[in-house]
C-alpha positions as CSV (number, residue, x, y, z in Angstrom):
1,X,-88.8,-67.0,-32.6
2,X,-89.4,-70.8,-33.4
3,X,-92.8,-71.5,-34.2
4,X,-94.0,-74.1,-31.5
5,X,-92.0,-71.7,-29.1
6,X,-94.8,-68.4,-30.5
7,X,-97.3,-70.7,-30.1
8,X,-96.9,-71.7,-26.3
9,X,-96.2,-68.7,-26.0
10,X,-99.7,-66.8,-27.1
11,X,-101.8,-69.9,-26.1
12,X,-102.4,-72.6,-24.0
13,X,-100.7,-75.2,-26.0
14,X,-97.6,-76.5,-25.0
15,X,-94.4,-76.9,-27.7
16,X,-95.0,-80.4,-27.7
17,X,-98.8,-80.1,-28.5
18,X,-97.6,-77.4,-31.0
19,X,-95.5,-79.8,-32.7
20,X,-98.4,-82.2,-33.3
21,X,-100.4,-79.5,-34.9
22,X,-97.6,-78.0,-37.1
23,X,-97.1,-81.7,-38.5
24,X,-100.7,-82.4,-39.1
25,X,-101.1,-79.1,-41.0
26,X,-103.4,-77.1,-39.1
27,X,-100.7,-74.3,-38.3
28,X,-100.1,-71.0,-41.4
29,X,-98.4,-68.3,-41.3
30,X,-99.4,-65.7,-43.5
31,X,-102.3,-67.7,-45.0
32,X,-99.6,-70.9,-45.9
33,X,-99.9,-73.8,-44.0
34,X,-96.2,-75.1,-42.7
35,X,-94.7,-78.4,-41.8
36,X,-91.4,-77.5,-41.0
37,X,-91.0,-77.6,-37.1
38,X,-87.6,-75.2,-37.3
39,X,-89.8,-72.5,-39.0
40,X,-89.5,-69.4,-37.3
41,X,-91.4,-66.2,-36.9
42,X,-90.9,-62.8,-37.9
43,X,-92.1,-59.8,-36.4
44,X,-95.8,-58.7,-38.6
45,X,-96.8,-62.5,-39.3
46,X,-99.7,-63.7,-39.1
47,X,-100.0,-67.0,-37.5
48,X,-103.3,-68.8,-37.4
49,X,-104.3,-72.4,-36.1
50,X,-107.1,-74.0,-38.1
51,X,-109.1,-70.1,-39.2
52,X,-108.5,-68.9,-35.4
53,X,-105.5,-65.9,-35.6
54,X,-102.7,-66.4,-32.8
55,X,-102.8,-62.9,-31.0
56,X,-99.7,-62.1,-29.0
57,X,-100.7,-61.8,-25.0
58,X,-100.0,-59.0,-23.6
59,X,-101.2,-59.8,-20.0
60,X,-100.1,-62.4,-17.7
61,X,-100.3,-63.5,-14.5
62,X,-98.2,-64.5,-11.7
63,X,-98.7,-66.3,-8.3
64,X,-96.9,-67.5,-5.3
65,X,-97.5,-70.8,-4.1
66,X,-96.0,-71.7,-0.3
67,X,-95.2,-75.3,-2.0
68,X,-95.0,-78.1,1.4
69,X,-92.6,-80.4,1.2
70,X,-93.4,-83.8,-0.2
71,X,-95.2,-82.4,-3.3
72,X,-93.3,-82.8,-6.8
73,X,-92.8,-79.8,-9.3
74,X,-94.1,-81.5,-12.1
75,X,-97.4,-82.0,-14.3
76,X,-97.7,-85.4,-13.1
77,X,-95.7,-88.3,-12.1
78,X,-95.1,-92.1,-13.3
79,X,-95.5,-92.9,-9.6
80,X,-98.5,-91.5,-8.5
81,X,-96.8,-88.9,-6.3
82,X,-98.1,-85.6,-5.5
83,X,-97.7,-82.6,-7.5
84,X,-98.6,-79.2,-6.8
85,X,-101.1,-79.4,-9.6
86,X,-103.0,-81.8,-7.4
87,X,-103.1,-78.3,-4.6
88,X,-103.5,-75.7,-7.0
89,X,-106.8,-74.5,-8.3
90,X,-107.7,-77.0,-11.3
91,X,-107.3,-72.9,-13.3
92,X,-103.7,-72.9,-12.6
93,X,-103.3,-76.4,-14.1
94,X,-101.5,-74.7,-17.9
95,X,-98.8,-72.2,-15.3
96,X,-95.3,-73.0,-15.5
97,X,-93.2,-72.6,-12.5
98,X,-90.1,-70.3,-12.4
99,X,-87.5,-72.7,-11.4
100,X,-88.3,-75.6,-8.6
101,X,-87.9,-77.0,-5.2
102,X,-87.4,-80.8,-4.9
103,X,-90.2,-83.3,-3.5
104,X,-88.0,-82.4,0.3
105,X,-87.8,-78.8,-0.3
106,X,-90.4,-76.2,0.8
107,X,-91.5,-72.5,0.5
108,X,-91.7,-69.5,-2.3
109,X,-92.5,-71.4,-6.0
110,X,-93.8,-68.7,-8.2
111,X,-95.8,-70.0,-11.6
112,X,-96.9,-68.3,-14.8
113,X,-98.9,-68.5,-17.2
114,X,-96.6,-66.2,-19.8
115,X,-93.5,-69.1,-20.6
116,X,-91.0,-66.6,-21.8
117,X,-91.6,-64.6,-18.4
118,X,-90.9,-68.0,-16.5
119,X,-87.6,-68.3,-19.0
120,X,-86.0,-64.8,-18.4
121,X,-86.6,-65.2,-14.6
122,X,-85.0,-68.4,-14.3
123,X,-82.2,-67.6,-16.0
124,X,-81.7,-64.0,-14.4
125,X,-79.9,-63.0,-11.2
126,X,-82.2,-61.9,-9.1
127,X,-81.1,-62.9,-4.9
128,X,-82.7,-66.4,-3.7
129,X,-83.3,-66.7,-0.3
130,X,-83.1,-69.8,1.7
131,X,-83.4,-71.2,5.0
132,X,-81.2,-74.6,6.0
133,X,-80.9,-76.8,7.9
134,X,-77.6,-78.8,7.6
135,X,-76.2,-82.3,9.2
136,X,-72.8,-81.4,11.1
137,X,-70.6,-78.6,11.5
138,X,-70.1,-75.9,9.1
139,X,-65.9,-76.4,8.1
140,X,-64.1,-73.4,7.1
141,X,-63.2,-74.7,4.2
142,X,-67.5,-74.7,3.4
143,X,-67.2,-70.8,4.8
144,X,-64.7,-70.1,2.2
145,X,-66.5,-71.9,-0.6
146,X,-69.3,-69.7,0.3
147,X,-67.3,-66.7,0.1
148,X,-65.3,-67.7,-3.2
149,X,-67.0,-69.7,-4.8
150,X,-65.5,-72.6,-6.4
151,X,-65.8,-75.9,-9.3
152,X,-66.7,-78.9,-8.3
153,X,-65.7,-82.4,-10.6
154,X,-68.1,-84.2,-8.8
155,X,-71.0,-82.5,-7.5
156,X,-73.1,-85.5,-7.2
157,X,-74.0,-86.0,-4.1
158,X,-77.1,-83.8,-3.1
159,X,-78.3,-84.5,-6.7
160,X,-81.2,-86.9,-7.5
161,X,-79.7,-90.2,-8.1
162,X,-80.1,-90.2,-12.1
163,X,-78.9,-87.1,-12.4
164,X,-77.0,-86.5,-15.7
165,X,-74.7,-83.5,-14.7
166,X,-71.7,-84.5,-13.3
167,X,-70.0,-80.7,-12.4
168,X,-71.1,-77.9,-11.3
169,X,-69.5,-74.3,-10.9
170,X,-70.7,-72.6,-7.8
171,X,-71.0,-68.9,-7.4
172,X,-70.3,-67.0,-4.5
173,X,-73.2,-67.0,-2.1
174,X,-74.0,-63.3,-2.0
175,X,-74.9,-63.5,2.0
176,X,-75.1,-65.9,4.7
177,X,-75.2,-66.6,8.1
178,X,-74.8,-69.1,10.4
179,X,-78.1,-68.8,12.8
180,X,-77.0,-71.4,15.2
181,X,-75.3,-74.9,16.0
182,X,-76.0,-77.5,18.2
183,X,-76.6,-80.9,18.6
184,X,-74.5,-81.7,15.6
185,X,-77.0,-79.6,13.3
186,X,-76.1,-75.9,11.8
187,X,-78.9,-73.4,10.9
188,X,-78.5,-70.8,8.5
189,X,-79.5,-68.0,6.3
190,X,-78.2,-67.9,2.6
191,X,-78.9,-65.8,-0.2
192,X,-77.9,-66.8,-3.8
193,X,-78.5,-65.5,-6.9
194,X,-78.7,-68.2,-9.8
195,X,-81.0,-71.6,-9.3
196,X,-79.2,-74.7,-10.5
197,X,-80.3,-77.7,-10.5
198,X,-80.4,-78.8,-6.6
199,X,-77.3,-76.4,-6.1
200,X,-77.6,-76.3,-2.3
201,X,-77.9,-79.8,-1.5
202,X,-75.0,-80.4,-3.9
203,X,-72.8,-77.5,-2.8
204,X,-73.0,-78.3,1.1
205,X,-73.0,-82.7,0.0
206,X,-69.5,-81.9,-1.8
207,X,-68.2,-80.8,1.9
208,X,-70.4,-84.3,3.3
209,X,-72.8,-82.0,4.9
210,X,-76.3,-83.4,4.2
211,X,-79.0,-80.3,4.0
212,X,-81.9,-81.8,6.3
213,X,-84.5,-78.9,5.8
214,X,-84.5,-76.0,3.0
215,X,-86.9,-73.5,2.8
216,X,-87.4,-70.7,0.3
217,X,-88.6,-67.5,1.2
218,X,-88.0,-64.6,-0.8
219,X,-87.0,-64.3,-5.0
220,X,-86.0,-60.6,-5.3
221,X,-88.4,-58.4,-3.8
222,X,-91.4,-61.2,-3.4
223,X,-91.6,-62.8,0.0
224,X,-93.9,-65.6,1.6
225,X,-94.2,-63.0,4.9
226,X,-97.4,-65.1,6.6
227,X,-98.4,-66.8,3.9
228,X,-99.2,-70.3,5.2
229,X,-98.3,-73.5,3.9
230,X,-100.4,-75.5,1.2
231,X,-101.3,-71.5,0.3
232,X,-101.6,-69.4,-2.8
233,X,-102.3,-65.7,-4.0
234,X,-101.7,-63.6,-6.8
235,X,-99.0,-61.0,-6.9
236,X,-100.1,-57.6,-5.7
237,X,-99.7,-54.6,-7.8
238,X,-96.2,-52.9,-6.6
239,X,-94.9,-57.0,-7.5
240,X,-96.3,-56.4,-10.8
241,X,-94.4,-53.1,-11.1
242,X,-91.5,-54.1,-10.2
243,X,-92.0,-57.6,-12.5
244,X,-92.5,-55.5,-15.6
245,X,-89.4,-52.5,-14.9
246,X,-88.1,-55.7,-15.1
247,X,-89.0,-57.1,-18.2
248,X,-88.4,-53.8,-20.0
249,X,-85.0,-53.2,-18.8
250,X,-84.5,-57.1,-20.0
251,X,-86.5,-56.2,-23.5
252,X,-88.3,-59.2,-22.6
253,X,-91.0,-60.4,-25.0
254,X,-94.3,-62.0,-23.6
């Protein structure tokens, strides 16, 4: 494991603030202080900053936030915009969220404080499940992207405006259902089970279907059930079972 990446790991520095200490020589490993940011670390080492010995965590935390829309998924923003830092406890301030929802987006966020927990959930394929609301008629060529899957060359529309990818390869949606339509609006129910970077709003914006609402409300076996908006609470203790069965069958480190 990369230095910076122990570090943030086992404290409350981020890689970044790692960085600065490894270059102004307060990091050692094994009683030799280090410079070299691509230094990595081997099981047994002892890693200290300033006299104070890193110790590897072995607890963590986890919570699920029912994120409103118009709040960003960020530590803070160059316009002054909201972030669900400025809801959460000030305590909460040094979790990572697992994945995101954008500033128009609402419902299950769950946050961290154990990074490489946040990492291997991201990337894993645990079901997504999502409420829409869509502008227009669902085509059948949209059903059958949903049941196929497909690449997109352009999958830009949906995507924030100074978005860099371009493409996008788009799993089949593992269930959904069309809940009603009317008024030239369609509601449904799908469940995914990969979180790409505003993947719903893209996948329904490459048919010109504009996603109005979209509401999270389950990630595997975590749901918001009656948790209210602007609301918070730790996981319970069969969510914490389940969380580390998964970690161990992943041989997740934390």
């Amino acid at each position: 494991m990369r230095i910076n990446k122990f570090i943030s790991h086992n404290t409350n520095y981020s890689r970044r603030e790692a960085d600065e200490l490894i270059k102004t020589g307060r990091v050692s490993i094994n009683g030799r202080i280090i410079s070299d940011l691509s230094t990595d670390i081997k099981d047994g080492d002892k890693v200290r900053i300033g006299s104070r010995l890193v110790k590897l965590k072995k607890e963590f935390s986890v919570i699920l936030y029912n994120k409103p829309k118009g709040e960003l998924v960020t530590k803070r923003d160059d316009r002054g915009r909201r972030t669900i830092y400025d809801s959460l406890p000030r305590g909460f301030s040094k979790f990572i969220s697992i994945g995101r929802l954008d500033f128009a987006s609402e419902g299950l966020l769950l946050l961290t404080d154990a990074p490489a927990i946040a990492q291997a959930l991201m990337d894993s394929d645990i079901e997504r499940e999502y409420y829409l609301k869509i502008k227009g008629n669902i085509t059948e060529q949209a059903i059958n992207a949903m049941r196929e899957g497909f690449f997109a060359k352009d999958a830009t529309k949906g995507a924030h405006a100074k978005t860099k990818q371009i493409s996008m390869e788009f799993k089949p949606f593992l269930a959904y259902r069309i809940i009603s339509q009317s008024g030239g609006y369609t509601r449904l129910k799908v469940i995914i089970n990969e979180g790409q970077n505003r993947e719903l709003r893209r996948f329904f914006g490459y048919f010109d279907l504009e996603v109005m609402d979209l509401k999270r409300v389950s990630f595997g076996r975590v749901s918001l059930d009656q948790l209210g908006e602007g609301k918070w609470r730790y996981f319970t203790n069969s969510e914490y079972d389940d969380l580390r069965d998964f970690l161990k069958q992943n041989k997740v480190r934390y």
